[in-house]
C-alpha positions as CSV (number, residue, x, y, z in Angstrom):
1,X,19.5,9.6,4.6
2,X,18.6,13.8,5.6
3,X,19.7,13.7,9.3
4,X,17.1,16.4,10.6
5,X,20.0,19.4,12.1
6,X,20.3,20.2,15.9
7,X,16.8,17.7,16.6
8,X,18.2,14.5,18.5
9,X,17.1,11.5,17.7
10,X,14.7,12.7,14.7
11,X,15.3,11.2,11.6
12,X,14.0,11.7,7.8
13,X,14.3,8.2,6.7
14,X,14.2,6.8,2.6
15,X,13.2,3.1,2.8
16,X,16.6,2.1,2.0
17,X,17.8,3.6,5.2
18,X,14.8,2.7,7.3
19,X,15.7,-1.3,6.1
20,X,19.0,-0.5,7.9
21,X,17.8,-0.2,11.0
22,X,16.3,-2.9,10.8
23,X,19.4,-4.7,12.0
24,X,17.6,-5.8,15.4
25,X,14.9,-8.0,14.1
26,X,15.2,-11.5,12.7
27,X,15.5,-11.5,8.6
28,X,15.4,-14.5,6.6
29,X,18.7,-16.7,6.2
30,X,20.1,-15.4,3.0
31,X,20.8,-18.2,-0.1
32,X,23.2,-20.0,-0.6
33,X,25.3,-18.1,-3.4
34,X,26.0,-21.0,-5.0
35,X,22.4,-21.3,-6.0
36,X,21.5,-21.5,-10.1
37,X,18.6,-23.9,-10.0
38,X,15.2,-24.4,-9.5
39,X,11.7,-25.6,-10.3
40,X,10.4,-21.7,-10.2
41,X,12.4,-17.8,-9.4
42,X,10.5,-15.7,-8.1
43,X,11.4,-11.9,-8.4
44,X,10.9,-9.8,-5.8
45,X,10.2,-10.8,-1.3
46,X,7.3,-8.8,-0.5
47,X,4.3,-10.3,0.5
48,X,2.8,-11.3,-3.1
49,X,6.4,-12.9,-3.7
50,X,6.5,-14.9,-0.5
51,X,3.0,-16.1,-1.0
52,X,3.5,-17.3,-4.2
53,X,7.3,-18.9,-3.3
54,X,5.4,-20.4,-0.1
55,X,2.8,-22.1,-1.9
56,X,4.8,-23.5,-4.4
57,X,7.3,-25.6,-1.5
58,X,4.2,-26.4,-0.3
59,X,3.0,-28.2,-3.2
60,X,6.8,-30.2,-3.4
61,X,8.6,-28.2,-5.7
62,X,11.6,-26.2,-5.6
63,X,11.6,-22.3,-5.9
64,X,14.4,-19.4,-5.4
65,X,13.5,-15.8,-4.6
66,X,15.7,-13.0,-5.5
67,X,14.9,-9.6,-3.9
68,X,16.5,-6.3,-4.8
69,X,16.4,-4.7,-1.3
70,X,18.6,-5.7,1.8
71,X,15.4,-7.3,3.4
72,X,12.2,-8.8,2.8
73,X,8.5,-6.9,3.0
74,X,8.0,-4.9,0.0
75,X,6.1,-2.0,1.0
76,X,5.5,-3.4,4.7
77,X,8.5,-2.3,7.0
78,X,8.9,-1.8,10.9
79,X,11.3,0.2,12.3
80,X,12.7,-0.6,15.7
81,X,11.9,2.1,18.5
82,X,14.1,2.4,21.7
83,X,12.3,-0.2,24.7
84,X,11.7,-2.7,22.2
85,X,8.9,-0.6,20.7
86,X,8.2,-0.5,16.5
87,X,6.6,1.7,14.6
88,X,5.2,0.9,10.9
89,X,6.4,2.7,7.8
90,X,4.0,0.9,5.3
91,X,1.1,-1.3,5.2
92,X,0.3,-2.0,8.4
93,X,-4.1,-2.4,8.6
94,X,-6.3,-5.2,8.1
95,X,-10.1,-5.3,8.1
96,X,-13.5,-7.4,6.9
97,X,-13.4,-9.5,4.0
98,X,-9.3,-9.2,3.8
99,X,-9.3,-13.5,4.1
100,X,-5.9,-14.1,2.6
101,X,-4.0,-11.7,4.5
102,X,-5.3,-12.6,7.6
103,X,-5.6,-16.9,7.1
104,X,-1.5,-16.1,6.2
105,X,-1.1,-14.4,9.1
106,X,-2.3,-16.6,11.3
107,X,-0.6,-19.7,9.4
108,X,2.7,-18.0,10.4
109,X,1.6,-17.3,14.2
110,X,1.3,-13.6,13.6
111,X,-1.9,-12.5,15.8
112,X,-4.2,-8.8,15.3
113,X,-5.5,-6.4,17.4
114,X,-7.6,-3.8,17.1
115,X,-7.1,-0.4,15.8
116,X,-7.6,2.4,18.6
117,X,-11.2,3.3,17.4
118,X,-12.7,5.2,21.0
119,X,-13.6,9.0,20.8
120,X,-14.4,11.1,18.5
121,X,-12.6,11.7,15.3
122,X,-12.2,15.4,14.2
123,X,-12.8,17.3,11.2
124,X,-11.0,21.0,9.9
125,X,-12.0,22.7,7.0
126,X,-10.6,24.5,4.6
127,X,-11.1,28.1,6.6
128,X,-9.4,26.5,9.7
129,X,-12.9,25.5,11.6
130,X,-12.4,22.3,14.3
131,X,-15.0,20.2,14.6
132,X,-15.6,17.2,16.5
133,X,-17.8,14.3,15.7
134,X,-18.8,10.8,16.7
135,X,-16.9,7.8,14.9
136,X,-19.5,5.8,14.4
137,X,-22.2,8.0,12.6
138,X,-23.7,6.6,9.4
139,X,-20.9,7.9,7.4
140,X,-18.5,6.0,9.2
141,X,-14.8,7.8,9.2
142,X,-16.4,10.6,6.9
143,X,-16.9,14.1,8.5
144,X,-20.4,14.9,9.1
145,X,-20.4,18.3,8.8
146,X,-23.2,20.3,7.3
147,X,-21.0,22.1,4.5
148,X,-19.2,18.6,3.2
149,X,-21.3,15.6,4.7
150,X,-24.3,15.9,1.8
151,X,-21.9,15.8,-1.2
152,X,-20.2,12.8,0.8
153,X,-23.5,11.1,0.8
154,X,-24.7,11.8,-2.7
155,X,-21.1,10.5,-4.3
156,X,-20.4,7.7,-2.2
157,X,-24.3,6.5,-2.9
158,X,-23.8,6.5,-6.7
159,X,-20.1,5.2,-7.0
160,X,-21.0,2.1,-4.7
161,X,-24.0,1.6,-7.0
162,X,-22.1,2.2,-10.6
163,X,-19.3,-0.4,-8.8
164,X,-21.6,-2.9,-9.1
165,X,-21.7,-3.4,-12.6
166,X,-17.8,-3.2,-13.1
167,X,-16.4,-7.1,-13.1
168,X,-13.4,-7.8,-11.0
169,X,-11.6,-9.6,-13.0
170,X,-12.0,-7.5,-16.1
171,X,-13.5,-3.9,-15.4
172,X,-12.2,-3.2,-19.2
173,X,-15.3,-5.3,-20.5
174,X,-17.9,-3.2,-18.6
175,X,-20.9,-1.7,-20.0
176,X,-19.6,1.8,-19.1
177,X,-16.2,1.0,-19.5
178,X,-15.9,3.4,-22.7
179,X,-17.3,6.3,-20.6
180,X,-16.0,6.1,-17.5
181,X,-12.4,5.3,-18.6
182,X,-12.8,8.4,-20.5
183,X,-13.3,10.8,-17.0
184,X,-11.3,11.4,-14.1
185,X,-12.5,11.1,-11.0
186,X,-12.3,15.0,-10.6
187,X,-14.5,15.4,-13.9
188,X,-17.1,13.6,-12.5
189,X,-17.7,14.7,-9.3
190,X,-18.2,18.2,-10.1
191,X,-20.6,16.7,-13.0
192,X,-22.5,14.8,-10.0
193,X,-22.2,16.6,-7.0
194,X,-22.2,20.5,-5.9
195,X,-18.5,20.5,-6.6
196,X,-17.7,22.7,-4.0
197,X,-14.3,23.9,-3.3
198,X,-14.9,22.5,0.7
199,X,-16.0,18.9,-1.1
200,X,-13.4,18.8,-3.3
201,X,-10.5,19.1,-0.7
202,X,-12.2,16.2,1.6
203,X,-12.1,14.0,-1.8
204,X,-8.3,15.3,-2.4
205,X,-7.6,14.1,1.2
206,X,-9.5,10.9,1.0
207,X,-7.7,10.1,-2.8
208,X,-3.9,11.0,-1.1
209,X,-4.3,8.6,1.3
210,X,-5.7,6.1,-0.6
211,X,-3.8,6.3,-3.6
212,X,-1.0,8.4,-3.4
213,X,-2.6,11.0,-6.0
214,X,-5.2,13.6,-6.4
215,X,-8.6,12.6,-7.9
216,X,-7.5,14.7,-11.2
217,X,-5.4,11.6,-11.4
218,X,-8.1,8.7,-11.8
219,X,-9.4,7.1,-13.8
220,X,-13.2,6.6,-13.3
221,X,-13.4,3.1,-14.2
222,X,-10.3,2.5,-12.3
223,X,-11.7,4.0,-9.2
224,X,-15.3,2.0,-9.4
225,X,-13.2,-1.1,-9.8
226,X,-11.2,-0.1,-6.7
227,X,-14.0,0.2,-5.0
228,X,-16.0,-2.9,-6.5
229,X,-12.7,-5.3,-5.4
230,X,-13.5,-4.0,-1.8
231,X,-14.7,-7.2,-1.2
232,X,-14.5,-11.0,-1.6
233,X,-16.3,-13.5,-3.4
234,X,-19.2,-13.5,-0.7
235,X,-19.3,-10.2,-0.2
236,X,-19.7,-6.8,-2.7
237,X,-16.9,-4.1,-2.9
238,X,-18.1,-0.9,-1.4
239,X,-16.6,2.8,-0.8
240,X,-17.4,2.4,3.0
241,X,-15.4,-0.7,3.4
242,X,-12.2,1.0,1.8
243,X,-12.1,4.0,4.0
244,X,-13.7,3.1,7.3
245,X,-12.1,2.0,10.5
246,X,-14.7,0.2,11.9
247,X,-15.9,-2.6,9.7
248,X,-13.7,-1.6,7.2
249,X,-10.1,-1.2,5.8
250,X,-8.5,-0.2,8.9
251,X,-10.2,-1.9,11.5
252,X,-7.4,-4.3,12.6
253,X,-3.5,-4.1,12.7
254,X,-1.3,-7.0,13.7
255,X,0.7,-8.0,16.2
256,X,4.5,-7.1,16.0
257,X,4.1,-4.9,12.7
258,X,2.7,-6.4,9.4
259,X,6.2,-6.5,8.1
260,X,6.6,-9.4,10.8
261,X,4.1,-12.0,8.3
262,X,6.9,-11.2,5.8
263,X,9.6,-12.3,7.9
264,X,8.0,-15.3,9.4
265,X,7.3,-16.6,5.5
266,X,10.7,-16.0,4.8
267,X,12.1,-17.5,7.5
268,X,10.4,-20.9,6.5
269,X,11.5,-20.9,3.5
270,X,13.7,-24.2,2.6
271,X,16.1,-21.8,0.3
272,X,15.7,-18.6,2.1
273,X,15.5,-15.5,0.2
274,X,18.4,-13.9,-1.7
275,X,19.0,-10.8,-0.7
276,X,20.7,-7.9,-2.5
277,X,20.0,-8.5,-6.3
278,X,18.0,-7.0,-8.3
279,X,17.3,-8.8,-11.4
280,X,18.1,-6.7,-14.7
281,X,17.1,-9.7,-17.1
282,X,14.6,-12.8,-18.2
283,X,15.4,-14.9,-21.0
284,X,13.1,-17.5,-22.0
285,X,14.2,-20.5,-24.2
286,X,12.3,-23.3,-25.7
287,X,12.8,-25.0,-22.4
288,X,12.9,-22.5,-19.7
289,X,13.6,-19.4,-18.1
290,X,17.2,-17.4,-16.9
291,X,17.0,-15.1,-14.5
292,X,19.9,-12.6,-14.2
293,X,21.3,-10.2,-11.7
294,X,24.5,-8.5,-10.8
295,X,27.2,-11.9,-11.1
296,X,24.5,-14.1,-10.8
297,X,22.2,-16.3,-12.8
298,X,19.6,-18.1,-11.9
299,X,17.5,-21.2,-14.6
300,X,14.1,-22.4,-13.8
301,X,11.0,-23.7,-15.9
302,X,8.9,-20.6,-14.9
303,X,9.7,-17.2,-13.2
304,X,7.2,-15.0,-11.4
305,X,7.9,-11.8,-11.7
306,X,6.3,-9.9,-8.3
307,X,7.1,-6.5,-8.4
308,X,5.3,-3.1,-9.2
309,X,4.6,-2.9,-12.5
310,X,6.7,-0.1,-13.1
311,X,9.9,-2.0,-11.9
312,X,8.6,-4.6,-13.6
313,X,8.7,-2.6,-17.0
314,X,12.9,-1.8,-15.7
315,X,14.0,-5.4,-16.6
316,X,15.1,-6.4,-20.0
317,X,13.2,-9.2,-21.3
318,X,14.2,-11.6,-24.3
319,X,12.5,-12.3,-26.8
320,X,10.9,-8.3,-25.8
321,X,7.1,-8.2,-24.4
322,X,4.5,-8.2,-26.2
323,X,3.0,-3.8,-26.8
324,X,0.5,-4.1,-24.9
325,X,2.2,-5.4,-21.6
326,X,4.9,-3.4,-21.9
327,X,2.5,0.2,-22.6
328,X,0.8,-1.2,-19.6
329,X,3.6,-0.8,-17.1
330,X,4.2,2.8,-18.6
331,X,0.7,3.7,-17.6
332,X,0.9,2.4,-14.6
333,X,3.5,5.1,-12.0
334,X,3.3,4.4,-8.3
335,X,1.8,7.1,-6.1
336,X,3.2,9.8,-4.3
337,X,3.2,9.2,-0.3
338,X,4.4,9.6,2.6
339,X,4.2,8.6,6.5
340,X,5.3,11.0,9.2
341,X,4.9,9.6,12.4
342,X,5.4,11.7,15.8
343,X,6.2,9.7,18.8
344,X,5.0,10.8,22.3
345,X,5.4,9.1,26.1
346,X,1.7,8.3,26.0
347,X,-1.5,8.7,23.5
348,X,-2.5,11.9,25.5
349,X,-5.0,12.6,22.9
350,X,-7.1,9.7,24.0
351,X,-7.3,11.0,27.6
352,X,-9.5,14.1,25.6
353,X,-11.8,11.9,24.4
354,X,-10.3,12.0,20.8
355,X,-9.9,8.3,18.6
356,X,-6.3,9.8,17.2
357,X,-8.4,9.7,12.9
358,X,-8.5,13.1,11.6
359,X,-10.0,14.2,8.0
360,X,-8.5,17.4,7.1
361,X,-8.5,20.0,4.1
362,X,-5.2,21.7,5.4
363,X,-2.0,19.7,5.0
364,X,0.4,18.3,4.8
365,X,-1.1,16.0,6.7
366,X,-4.6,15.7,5.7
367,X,-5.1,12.1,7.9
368,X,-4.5,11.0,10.4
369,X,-4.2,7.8,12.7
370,X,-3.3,6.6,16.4
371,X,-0.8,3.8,15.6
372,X,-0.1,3.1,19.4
373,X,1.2,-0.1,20.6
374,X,-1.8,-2.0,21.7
375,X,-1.1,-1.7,25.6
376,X,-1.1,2.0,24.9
377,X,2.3,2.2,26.7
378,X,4.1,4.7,24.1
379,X,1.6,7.2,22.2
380,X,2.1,7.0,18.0
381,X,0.6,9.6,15.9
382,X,0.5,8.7,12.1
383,X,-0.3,10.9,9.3
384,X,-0.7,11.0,5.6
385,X,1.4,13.3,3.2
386,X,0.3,12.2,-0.4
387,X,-0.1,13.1,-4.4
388,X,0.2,16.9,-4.5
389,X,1.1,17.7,-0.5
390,X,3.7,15.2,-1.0
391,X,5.2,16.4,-4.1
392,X,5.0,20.0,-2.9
393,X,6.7,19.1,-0.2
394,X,9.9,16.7,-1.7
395,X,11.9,19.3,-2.6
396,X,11.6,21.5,0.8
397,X,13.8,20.6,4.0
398,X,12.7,18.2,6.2
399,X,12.8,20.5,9.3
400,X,10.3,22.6,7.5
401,X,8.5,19.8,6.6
402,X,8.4,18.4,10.4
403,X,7.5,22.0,11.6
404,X,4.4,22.2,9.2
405,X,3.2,18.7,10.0
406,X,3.6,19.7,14.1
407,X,1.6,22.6,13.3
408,X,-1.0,20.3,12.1
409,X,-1.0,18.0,14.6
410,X,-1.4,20.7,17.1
411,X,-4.7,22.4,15.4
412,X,-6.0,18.4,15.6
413,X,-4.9,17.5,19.1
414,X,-3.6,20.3,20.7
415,X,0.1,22.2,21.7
416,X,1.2,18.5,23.4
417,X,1.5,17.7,19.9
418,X,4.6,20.0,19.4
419,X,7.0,18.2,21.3
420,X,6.9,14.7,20.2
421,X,10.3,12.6,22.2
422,X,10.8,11.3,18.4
423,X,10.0,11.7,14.7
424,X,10.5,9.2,11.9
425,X,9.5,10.5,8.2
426,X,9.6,7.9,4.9
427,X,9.3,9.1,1.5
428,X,8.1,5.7,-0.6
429,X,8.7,8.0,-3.4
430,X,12.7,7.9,-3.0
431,X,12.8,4.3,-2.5
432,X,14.4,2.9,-5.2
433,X,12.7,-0.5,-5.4
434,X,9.5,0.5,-4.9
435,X,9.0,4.6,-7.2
436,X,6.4,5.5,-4.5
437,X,3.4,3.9,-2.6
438,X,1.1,2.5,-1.7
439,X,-0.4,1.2,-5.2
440,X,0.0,2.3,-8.9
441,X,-2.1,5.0,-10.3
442,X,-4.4,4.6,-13.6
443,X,-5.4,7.5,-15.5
444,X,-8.3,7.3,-17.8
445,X,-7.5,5.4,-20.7
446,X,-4.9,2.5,-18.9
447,X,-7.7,0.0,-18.1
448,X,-9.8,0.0,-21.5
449,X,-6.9,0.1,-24.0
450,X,-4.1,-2.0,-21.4
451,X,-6.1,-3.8,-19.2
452,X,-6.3,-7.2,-20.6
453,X,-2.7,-7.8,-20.6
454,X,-2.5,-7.3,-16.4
455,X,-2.3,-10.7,-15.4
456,X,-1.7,-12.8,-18.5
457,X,1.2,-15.0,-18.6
458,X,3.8,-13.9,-20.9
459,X,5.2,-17.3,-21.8
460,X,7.2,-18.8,-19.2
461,X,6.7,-15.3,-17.2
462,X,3.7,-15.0,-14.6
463,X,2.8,-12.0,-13.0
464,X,2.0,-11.6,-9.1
465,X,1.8,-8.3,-6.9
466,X,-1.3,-6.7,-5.6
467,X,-1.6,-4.3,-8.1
468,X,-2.7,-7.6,-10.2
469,X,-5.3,-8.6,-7.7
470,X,-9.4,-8.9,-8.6
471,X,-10.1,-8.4,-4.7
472,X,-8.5,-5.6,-2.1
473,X,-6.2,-4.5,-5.5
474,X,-3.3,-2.2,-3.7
475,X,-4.0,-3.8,0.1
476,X,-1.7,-6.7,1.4
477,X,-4.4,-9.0,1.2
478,X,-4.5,-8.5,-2.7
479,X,-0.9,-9.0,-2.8
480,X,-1.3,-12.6,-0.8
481,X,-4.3,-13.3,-3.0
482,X,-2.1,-12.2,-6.2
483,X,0.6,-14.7,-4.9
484,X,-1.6,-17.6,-4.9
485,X,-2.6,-17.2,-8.5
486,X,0.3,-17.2,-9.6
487,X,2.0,-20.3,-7.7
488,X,-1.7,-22.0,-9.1
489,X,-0.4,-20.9,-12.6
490,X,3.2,-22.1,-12.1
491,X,2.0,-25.2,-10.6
492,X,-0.4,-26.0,-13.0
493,X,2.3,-25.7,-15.9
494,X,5.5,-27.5,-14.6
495,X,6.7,-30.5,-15.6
């Protein structure tokens, strides 16, 4: 942990030392250690894990989790503020269509609100203009202003369209899939649209907050399908839906921090969740699976493994995967983000009218987002550093990483932005369990050529996490959703 010098009470947190203070709120009984057997492990206690784990009890059988971290959540995670306050370090927004997350949610007694959405949102381009706008014009969160707003229209019109024909469940076997896994995201825009150097930051933006990366980092095909699984079965994917507040995305948050579903699954667990072990082997045998970790071993007839695939690609597997699965999870890095999040006595920007969402072309903070508590009592102002602000700013200290992200924060809001009563910074990049957030980033190529091999068993190994999901891939609700295939799989293959 950086300890910020001479600022009291401002911290630059890793996840590992934000799960510390975490010491307040109620985690999941721990295992007993004499544990070694069960119907089903399952690797790794975030949400897709739980699911899964929660499912299978459910349906009578036994199941052991083993999680690598000192708590449960994945990339979820609250962090205690003084007055009984919390503020949320990850995943944290619910919205439309997002039925698994939500139906879990409420199966656990974990209630929403809604996202502070009153005011108008503000815009700043790249040569410092501030502009103010309504949040619920036709382009929903998207700036409206002259110089950006008819690119924003012309691309978001034709990707929602070409998402159409991309299948959820295998955008590899698309018409276009040849084509479009051969672009970046980059390449085509400024094939498609005026390319402009103004339009081109928005997208940047948009794609760091998003995915973690810069649009020179996409895959075409991967971003169509991203925007295709926007959805559920009733309803189409669209662009609009992933980034909006209103009727999209972001339109809801729950009650006591999204990390709180976690811990209430956990919680009613039968075996608990082992805590502390990262598992650095699988072994299958004619007749089962073992599961290993530091002094301990764990046998079972079927292991999910529900990780990131690139932690997934860390354990040792015997007999060895098969190419293809194992090239997938080296095409398959995390993202680059982080969260900086000022803390203030009250959400004075609402009192000017503003709705706390900002779109910016400056950074390091790029967007923004008021993450109040719901009563408004204590004012929260969350922003974005991702892809290539992020990286920039990794290696610089964190005092002159809080002093830049003030200084944006002021342009947006105004000079009461400059004293916040507390800071708390997380870089998912430096947390060793997860290798960055919020979802793994496909370059052109991974889908066509590595695709197929995303969600099929390996043997007596199943595969879970949201980054395996055909709806909301990279949200919590495709991690829920990712977790009930797999305990279907399990289920369905016991004996």
């Amino acid at each position: 942990m950086k300890i910020q010098p001479g600022i009291t009470r401002r911290r630059f947190l890793g996840a590992a030392a934000a799960s510390a203070a975490m010491a307040t709120l109620p985690l999941p009984r721990r295992a007993e250690a004499g544990l070694r057997r069960a119907d089903v492990i399952v690797v790794g206690a975030g949400l897709a894990g739980l699911t899964a784990a929660r499912a299978i009890e459910q349906a009578g059988r036994s199941v052991a989790v083993v999680e690598a971290r000192d708590r449960v959540g994945g990339r979820t995670l609250n962090h205690p503020l003084s007055g009984g306050a919390y503020t949320e370090l990850g995943g944290m927004f619910t919205g439309p269509t997002q039925d698994r997350i939500q139906a879990l949610a409420a199966a656990v007694g974990v209630g929403t609100f809604p996202t502070y959405n009153t005011g108008n949102n503000v815009f700043v381009g790249g040569d410092g203009r501030r502009e103010e706008y309504p949040n619920n014009t036709p382009l929903g969160t998207a700036p409206v202003d002259p110089v950006v707003a008819p690119d924003i229209v012309l691309a978001v019109t034709q990707l929602d369209q070409m998402s159409q024909s991309v299948p959820v469940d295998s955008p590899w076997t698309a018409a276009s899939a040849e084509q479009w896994d051969g672009q970046t995201l980059d390449t085509w825009l400024r094939a498609n649209t005026s390319g402009s150097a103004e339009f081109m930051q928005v997208t940047s933006a948009a794609t760091e907050a998003i995915f973690g990366c810069e649009p020179r980092e996409l895959s075409l095909l991967y971003t169509l399908f991203y925007i295709a699984v926007s959805g559920n079965e009733q309803n189409a994917g669209t662009f609009e839906r992933n980034f909006n507040t209103a009727g999209g995305a972001q339109e809801t948050r729950f009650v006591g921090g999204a990390q709180t579903i976690a811990l209430q699954v956990a919680s009613q667990l039968r075996r608990g969740v082992l805590l502390g072990k990262p598992v650095s082997k699988i072994v299958q045998t004619p007749t089962g699976v073992v599961v290993y970790s530091d002094r301990f071993k764990a046998k079972a007839q079927r292991v999910i493994v529900a990780i990131p695939p690139t932690l997934a690609g860390c354990i040792a597997y015997d007999p060895p995967l098969p190419p293809l699965r194992d090239q997938l999870t080296q095409h398959m890095p995390q993202g680059t983000l982080m969260k900086f999040e000022a803390i203030y006595p009250t959400p004075f920007w609402r009192a000017k009218g503003l709705s706390g969402q900002v779109v910016s072309e400056r950074g390091p903070i790029k967007v923004t987002f008021d993450t109040s508590p719901a009563d408004g009592s204590l004012g929260i102002m969350m922003g974005f550093i991702g892809g290539h602000e992020a990286r920039a700013w990794e290696d610089r200290s964190p005092q002159d990483l809080q002093t830049a992200a003030l200084q944006n924060l002021a342009t947006y809001f105004g000079n009461e932005a400059l004293t916040p009563s507390d800071i708390v910074t997380i870089n998912w990049s430096a947390e060793t369990w997860n290798r960055g957030c919020p979802v793994a980033v496909l370059g052109p190529g991974t889908l066509l050529d590595f695709g197929a091999a995303l969600r099929v068993p390996v043997g007596r190994i199943h595969w879970a996490g949201t980054e395996t999901s055909t709806y909301w891939n990279g949200y919590m609700d495709g991690a829920v959703r990712s977790g009930e295939r797999a305990a279907a799989e399990v289920l369905a293959a016991l004996v």
